[in-house]
Structure formats: C-alpha cells, structure tokens
LUMLUMKE-58882 format. One line per 8 residues: number of its first residue (from 1); for each residue x, y, z of C-alpha. Coordinates in steps of 0.1 Angstrom, whole numbers, padded with zeros to 4 digits. Layout:
NUM = X Y Z  ...
END
This chain:
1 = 0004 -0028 -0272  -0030 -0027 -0250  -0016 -0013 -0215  -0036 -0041 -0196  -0018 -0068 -0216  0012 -0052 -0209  0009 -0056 -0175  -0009 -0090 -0176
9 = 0023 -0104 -0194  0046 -0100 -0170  0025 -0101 -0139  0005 -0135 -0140  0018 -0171 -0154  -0001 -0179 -0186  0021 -0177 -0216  0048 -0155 -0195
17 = 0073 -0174 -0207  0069 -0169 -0242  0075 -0132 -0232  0099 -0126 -0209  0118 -0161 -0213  0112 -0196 -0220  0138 -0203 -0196  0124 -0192 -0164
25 = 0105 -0219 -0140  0091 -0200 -0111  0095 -0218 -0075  0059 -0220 -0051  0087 -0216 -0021  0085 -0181 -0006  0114 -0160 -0018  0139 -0141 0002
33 = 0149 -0108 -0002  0178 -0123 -0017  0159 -0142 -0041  0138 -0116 -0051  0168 -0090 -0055  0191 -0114 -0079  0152 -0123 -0097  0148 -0084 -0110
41 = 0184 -0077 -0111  0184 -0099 -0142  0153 -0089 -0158  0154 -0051 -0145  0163 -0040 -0180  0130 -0059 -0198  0110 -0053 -0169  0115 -0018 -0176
49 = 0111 -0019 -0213  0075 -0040 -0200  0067 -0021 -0177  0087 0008 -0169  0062 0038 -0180  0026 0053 -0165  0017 0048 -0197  0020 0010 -0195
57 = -0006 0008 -0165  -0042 0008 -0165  -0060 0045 -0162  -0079 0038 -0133  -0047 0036 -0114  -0028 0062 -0125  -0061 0086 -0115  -0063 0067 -0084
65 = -0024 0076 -0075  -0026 0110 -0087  -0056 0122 -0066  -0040 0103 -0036  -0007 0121 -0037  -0018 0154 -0046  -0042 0148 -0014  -0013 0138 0011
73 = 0001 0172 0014  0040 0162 0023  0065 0138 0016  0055 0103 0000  0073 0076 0001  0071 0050 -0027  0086 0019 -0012  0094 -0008 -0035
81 = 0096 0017 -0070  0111 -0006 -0091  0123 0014 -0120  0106 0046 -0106  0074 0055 -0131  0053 0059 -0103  0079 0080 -0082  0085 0105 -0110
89 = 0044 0109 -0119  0043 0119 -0081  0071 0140 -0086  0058 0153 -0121  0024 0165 -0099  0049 0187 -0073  0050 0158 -0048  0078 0158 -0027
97 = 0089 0119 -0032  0113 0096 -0030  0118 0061 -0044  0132 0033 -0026  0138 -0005 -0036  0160 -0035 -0025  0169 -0041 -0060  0203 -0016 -0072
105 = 0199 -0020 -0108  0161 -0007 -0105  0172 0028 -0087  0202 0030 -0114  0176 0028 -0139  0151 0055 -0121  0181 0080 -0117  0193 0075 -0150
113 = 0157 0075 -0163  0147 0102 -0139  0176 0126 -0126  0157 0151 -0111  0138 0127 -0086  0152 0111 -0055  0163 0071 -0052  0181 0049 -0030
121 = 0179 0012 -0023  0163 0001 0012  0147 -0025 0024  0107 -0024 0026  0115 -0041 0064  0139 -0011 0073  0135 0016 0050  0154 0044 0065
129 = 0131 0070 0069  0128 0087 0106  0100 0082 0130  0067 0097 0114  0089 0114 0081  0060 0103 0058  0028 0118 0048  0017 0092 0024
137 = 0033 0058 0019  0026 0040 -0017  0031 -0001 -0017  0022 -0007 -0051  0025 -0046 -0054  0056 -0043 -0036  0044 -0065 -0009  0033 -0097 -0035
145 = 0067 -0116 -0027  0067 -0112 0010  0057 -0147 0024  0025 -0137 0040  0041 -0137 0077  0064 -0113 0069  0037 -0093 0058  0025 -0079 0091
153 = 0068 -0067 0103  0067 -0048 0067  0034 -0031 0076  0045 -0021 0113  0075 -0003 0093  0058 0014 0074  0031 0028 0096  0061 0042 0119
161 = 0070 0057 0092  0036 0076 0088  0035 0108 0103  -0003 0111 0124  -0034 0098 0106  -0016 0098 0072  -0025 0075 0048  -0009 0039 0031
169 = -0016 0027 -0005  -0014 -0009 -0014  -0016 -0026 -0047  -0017 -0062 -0046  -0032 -0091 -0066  -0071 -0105 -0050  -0083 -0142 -0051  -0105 -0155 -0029
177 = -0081 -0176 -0009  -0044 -0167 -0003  -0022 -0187 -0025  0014 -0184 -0043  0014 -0185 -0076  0044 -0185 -0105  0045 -0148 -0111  0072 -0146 -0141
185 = 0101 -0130 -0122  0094 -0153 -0085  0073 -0166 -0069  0039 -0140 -0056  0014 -0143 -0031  -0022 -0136 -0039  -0046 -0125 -0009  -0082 -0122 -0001
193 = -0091 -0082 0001  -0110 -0091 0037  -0078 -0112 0049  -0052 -0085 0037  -0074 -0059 0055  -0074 -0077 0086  -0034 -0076 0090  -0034 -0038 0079
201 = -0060 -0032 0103  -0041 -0051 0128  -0008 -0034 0124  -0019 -0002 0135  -0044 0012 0103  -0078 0019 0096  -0090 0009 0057  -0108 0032 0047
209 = -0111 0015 0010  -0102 -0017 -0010  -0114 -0026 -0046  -0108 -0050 -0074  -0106 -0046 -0108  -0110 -0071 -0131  -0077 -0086 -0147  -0089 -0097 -0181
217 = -0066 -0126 -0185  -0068 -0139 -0155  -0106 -0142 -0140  -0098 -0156 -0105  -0067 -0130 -0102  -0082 -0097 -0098  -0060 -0063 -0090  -0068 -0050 -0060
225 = -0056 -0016 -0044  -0063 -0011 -0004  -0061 0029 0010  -0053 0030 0049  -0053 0051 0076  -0026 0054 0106  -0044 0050 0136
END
C-alpha cells in the first residue's frame, strides 16, 4: 500500500471507518489523557500493523528526522513514540534515544518490537527526564490530542527538559484555523503553522522552521512539522 494512504487512513476522518472500524464515532470534546490512553490501548495492535514502520511514513519525513537527530549530538528524547518506529530509526543512526508514551501497550509493543532500544511510559506533561537531560526533543503529532490550552504546560516541559539552545521537533496537522476534528482513534486538534508558532515561541523557543506538505486526501488538512530552538 502507497505509504501516504497509509497514514492518511488512520490519521484523518474520510472513510476511516471502513478501515480501522465501523464501530468507532469520534467525540469533538477534548480528550483526557485518560481518554486518549484507553483510545490506543485498544487499537495499539492495528495501529501498529497501520502504522507501526518508517517504512509506512512519507520520505520527506524520515530525511527530515534523520538529518535532525544525527545533528543533535546527545540524547533525544521521543516523547509520545507510540509503538517506537521513529525511536528505533534514531537509534538505528547511533542516536542515543529513548521512547516515552502514556499509553503501556504502545511501549510493550516498542520493546518487544525493538529490544535493544530504551521505553517507558510518561506523561508528555511530566516526562521524567532531569533539568536540561535532552539534546533534541521529537513531538511527532504527539501533541494533536492536547486541547489547545494544554498545549503551552506540555511545551514549558519539554523546553526544561532541553539542555542550552537545543533544539524541539513537532509534527502536527495545519489548517488555516484551529479546529478539532474526528481523528479515527479520538478526537485531534488541527492548528494554524503561525498560531502554533506563537505558543512555542512563547514558551521559551525560537522557530527556526515550519512547513506543510500537502496531505493528498485531505486538501484543507496539511502535515506540518515545526523545528525550535531553546531560548
């Protein structure tokens, strides 16, 4: 299957029932952590058949991650991993990296999947790591459920986290106004790239980039990935 389908199918609402169950009526209410957890924790398995692989993703962003980490120079952090693709091609590339994410059965699945690489769930509000530990944070779409003012208290964590001017990538879905939407496990928020950058910017980060790419099947959904600096 075409990797941008892949991810199309289980990331936006059009006919994402018909592939990852009929059964499933996303919410427009903001989910909790709770929500979110017991959301994946029953879909973890299919989500990583989906979407569980580099492979799966579109080229541009595997390039993009690859020259980012190999640039950061000490331990990344890759908070909200899911089922841990992205931790291990870090880790694959001689990255020191570890993958964290509020739901268990996703880190069960990375350290069955991939042994050699560190998990652990944590919170992306409290994640553990010591004052400045990190030399590169990755968000990739791990911030779409947060209702957009928890965003900021998510950001704050991780630039304390951040070691000096080290450097935060985020992946999140672009429209031109921000919105919910019924993304097929719960319910996802949608930002504009000049909103989003104003609450990085604000929580202690300079951006130093933020792009769209198109998403095929959905025109007024773009993907959009955001590289910041701790200031």
């Amino acid at each position: 299957m075409d990797p941008h389908a892949v991810e199309a199918a289980f990331a936006t609402d059009e006919g994402v029932e018909q592939k990852v169950g009929a059964d499933h009526h996303p919410s427009s209410s903001a989910p909790t952590d709770d929500v979110v957890r017991t959301a994946y924790s029953a879909r973890a398995d299919e989500y990583t058949t989906l979407l569980g692989s580099t492979g799966a993703m579109d080229p541009a962003d595997r390039r993009f991650i690859s020259t980012w980490a190999a640039r950061c120079g000490g331990p990344i952090v890759d908070a909200g991993c899911g089922p841990g693709h992205w931790t291990n091609l870090m880790a694959e590339l001689g990255a020191d990296v570890e993958g964290v994410d509020l739901v268990p059965e996703f880190i069960e699945l990375a350290k069955n999947r991939f042994p050699t690489v560190a998990y652990r769930v944590a919170l992306l509000d409290d994640l553990g790591v010591p004052d400045h530990a990190a030399a590169g944070i990755l968000a990739w779409y791990s911030l779409i459920h947060l209702e957009p003012g928890r965003v900021s208290t998510v950001l704050r964590e991780l630039r304390r986290c951040l070691r000096g001017d080290r450097t935060l990538v985020v992946g999140f879905f672009a429209s031109e106004r921000l919105e919910p939407f019924p993304h097929a496990v719960t319910t996802a928020y949608s930002w504009p790239v000049g909103q989003l950058k104003r609450l990085v910017e604000n929580a202690g980060f300079v951006v130093e980039d933020a792009h769209v790419r198109p998403n095929l099947d959905r025109p007024d959904r773009q993907h959009g990935t955001m590289l910041a600096r701790r200031v």
